[in-house]
C-alpha positions in Angstrom: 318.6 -35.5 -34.4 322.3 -34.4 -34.5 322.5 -30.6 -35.8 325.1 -29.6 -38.3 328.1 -27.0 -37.5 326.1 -24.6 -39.4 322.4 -25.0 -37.8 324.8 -24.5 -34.5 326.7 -21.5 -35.1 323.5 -20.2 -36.7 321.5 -20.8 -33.1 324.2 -19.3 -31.2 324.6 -16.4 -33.2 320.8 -15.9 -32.8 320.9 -16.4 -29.2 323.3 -13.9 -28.6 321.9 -11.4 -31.2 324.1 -11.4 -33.9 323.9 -11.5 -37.4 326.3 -11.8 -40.3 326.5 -9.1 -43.1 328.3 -8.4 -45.6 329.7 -5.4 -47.7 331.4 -4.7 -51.0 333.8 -2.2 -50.0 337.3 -0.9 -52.0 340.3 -2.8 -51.4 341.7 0.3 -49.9 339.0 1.0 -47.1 339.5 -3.2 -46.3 343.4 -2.9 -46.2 342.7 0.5 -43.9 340.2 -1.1 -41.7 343.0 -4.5 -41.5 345.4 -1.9 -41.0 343.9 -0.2 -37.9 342.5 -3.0 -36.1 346.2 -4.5 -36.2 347.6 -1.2 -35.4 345.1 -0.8 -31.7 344.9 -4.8 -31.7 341.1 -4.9 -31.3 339.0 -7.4 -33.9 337.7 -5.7 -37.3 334.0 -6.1 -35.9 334.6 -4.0 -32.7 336.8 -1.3 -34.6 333.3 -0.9 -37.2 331.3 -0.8 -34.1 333.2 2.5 -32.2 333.4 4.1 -35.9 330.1 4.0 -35.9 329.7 5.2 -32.8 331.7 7.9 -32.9 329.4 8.6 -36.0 327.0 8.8 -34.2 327.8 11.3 -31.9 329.7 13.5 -34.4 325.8 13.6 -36.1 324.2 14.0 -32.8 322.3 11.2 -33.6 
C-alpha cells in the first residue's frame, strides 16, 4: 500500500521526535521572531528553542 506525503512526513516526524504546534501570537512578536532569525541566520524553530533555553536558566529551572 503506497503511503501519502502526509502519512510520510507524519512517520518521520515521529521517528525523529518531533511534533508540530502551533501558536496565535501578535503580528509584532512574529515579525520580531522573523526579524531575528534573519538577522543571526538560524531557522525560526532553533531561535524558539535557545530562548527558551536561556529561559530556562534565567529561572534556574
Amino acid at each position: 500500500m503506497t503511503m501519502t506525503n502526509a502519512e510520510k512526513v507524519a512517520r518521520s516526524d515521529a521517528k525523529r521526535g518531533i511534533m508540530a504546534k502551533t501558536y496565535k501570537l501578535p503580528q509584532s512578536v512574529v515579525a520580531e521572531i522573523e526579524q531575528l532569525s534573519e538577522q543571526y541566520g538560524i531557522p525560526q524553530n532553533q531561535l524558539l528553542i535557545q530562548a527558551i533555553e536561556a529561559f530556562k536558566q534565567t529561572k534556574g529551572a
